[in-house]
C-alpha angles and dihedrals in degrees: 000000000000096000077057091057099044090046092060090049093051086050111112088215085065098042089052092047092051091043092051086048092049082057094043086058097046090044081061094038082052098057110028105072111248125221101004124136120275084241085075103043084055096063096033100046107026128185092229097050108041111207104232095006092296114026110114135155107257085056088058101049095037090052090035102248093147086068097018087163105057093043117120094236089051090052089052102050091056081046091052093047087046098048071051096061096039096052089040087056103049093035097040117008102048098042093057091049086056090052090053091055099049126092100257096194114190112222106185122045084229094075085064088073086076101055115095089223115038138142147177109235118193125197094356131142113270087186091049098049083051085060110052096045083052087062095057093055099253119157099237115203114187128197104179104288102354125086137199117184124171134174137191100032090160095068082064084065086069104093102039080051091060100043079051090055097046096053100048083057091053089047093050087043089060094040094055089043088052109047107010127094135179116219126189111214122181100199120181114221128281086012121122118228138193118204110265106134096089103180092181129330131164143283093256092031122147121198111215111241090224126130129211144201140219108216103171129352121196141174126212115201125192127236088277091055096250120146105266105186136333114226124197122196100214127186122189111213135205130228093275099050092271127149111233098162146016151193161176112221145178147154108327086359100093121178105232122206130172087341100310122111123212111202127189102237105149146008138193149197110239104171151335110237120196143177125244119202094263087065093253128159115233124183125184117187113240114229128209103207109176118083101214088085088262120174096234121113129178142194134190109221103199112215092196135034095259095066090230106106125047145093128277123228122205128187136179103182155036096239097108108268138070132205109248124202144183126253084262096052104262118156109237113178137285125272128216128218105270086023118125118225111231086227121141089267099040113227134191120220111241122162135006097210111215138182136209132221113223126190109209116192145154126187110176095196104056089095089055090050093041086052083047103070104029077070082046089063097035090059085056098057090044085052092068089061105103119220105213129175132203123198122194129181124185112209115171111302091340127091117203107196124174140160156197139214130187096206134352097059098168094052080038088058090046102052094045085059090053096058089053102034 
């Protein structure tokens, strides 16, 4: 029973089956927006109104389609391919390895009729035939008369290779799953953070207890004005307050530490601060009102107690100024950083307070995916060694040669008719 059972998971039809089942589920997983709040799989997928004739929310939520890939079905599925693999490579796989390396004699010249390349050679050189086939690196195995000789047994390797390789991505798929987690933190400059903003992690997930800190942010823009690059100064801190790594990041130029990378995604105006004459220290909160995810921020600077007279600043960048106007919408100048506004209470630009956006993310299993298809391409490169097979067998004053290839048929034909040449 259980040789039954192991021989149905070995089968290829299986393995295809579940592996077509493992893509049906990441096609959903694809389309279907994953960890976001029910609010949104509400509107998006009302009850009134079926996606697809009967894709609602509540189905989404009750089979796990909002986190496909940290359901447990989904876990067992990548479990059962890979049992599939497993039990494919020792039943299958292995064995025929073991067949390839041993000495197949033949021991009738019938059995040459079934070779695609085979001859009957008369008063011909046995010696010399040895010899040649020497030359093109074949192993060579002699039992009296009769003659085995194989090459390229390592091309043989390929496919064990590549069951190898699959499941170390499957394993590096479940351990990501498992114990990674992605957090979104908007951190002012200068400021120190801890990671709280936990967007989706695993079941086993642990969230390092490490601060950081935002030393400098900064923008480059091109001749056109277009934002260039974002650059983020980030320190990691240790549990006393102590620096133990730094760096400079920016878009695709992450800082890693203790396997969790820190990426530069966003940014953000937060507020304008200025100086009155009396040296204090005014700050307005900068707004962005449009909706589109526009960079444009705003701010109302009241000029009496009752909020109903002043002047409004917009800015749309970090390059060290910011448009003023008057409550009509007259436009009224410009004003630098360290430049002073001519108002009825004068004020001194100080500071353009920015933010930064930070992706924070680990995913454990990324080496042993990683692992998994260099393997992948290794396996490709061993595929293109041909196996190839030469039987000889030596009958009076006859020689009956023939030969097999797996792949390569045409360089395969050329080489047998140079043995016998």
């Amino acid at each position: 029973m259980k040789q039954k059972i192991f021989r149905l998971l070995a089968d290829l039809r299986f393995a295809i089956f579940i592996l077509l089942l493992i893509s049906f589920c990441s096609i959903a997983g694809t389309i279907i927006e994953q960890d976001q709040s029910i609010e949104t799989y509400k509107m998006n997928y009302p009850l009134t109104n079926p996606v697809f004739g009967f894709l609602t929310w509540d189905r989404i939520l009750q089979f796990g389609l909002d986190h496909v890939y940290k359901t447990w079905w989904f876990f067992s599925l990548i479990l059962l391919f890979g049992v599939s693999l497993i039990s494919c490579t020792f039943l299958q796989q292995l064995p025929s390895l073991k067949i390839a390396r041993r000495c197949q004699f033949f021991r009738t010249t019938s059995q040459f009729y079934r070779l695609k390349f085979s001859t009957i050679l008369n008063n011909f050189s046995f010696n010399k035939i040895l010899l040649r086939i020497k030359d093109q690196k074949y192993s060579i195995f002699q039992q009296k008369n009769i003659i085995y000789c194989y090459k390229g047994l390592i091309g043989r390797i390929a496919p064990i290779i590549v069951h190898f390789s699959m499941i170390l991505v499957l394993l590096g798929t479940i351990i990501g799953s498992l114990f990674g987690f992605k957090a979104q933190e908007i951190v002012p400059k200068t400021e120190t953070f801890h990671i709280q903003n936990i967007l989706n992690n695993g079941q086993l997930t642990i969230v390092p207890k490490t601060s950081a800190r935002i030393n400098d942010f900064w923008i480059t823009y091109t001749k056109n004005k277009t934002i260039s690059q974002f650059y983020s100064d980030v320190s990691i801190l240790d549990n006393q307050g102590n620096e133990t790594n730094r760096k400079t990041i920016s878009v695709n130029y992450p800082l890693i530490s203790n396997s969790v990378y820190y990426y530069q995604t966003d940014w953000n105006l937060i507020g304008l601060r200025f100086q009155n004459l009396k040296n204090e220290i005014v700050e307005y909160p900068l707004i962005n009102v449009f909706s589109n995810q526009s960079k444009v921020w705003l701010t109302w600077i009241s000029s009496n107690s009752s909020l109903n007279e002043g002047i409004i600043t917009i800015i749309d960048n970090l390059e060290g100024y910011c448009s003023v106007y008057n409550e009509n919408g007259q436009f009224l100048g410009n004003i630098e950083l360290n430049e002073t506004i001519n108002f009825k209470i004068p004020l001194t630009l100080l500071e353009i307070i920015s933010s930064t956006g930070l992706q924070i993310k680990t995913d454990p299993g990324i080496p042993i995916i990683y692992s998994g298809f260099f393997f992948l391409m290794l396996s490709t490169l061993i595929s293109y060694i041909t196996y190839s097979q030469i039987w000889i067998i030596q009958k009076n004053q006859q020689i009956f040669i023939g030969g097999n290839t797996n792949r390569a048929i045409f360089e395969f034909e050329l080489e047998f008719f140079k043995f016998i040449k």
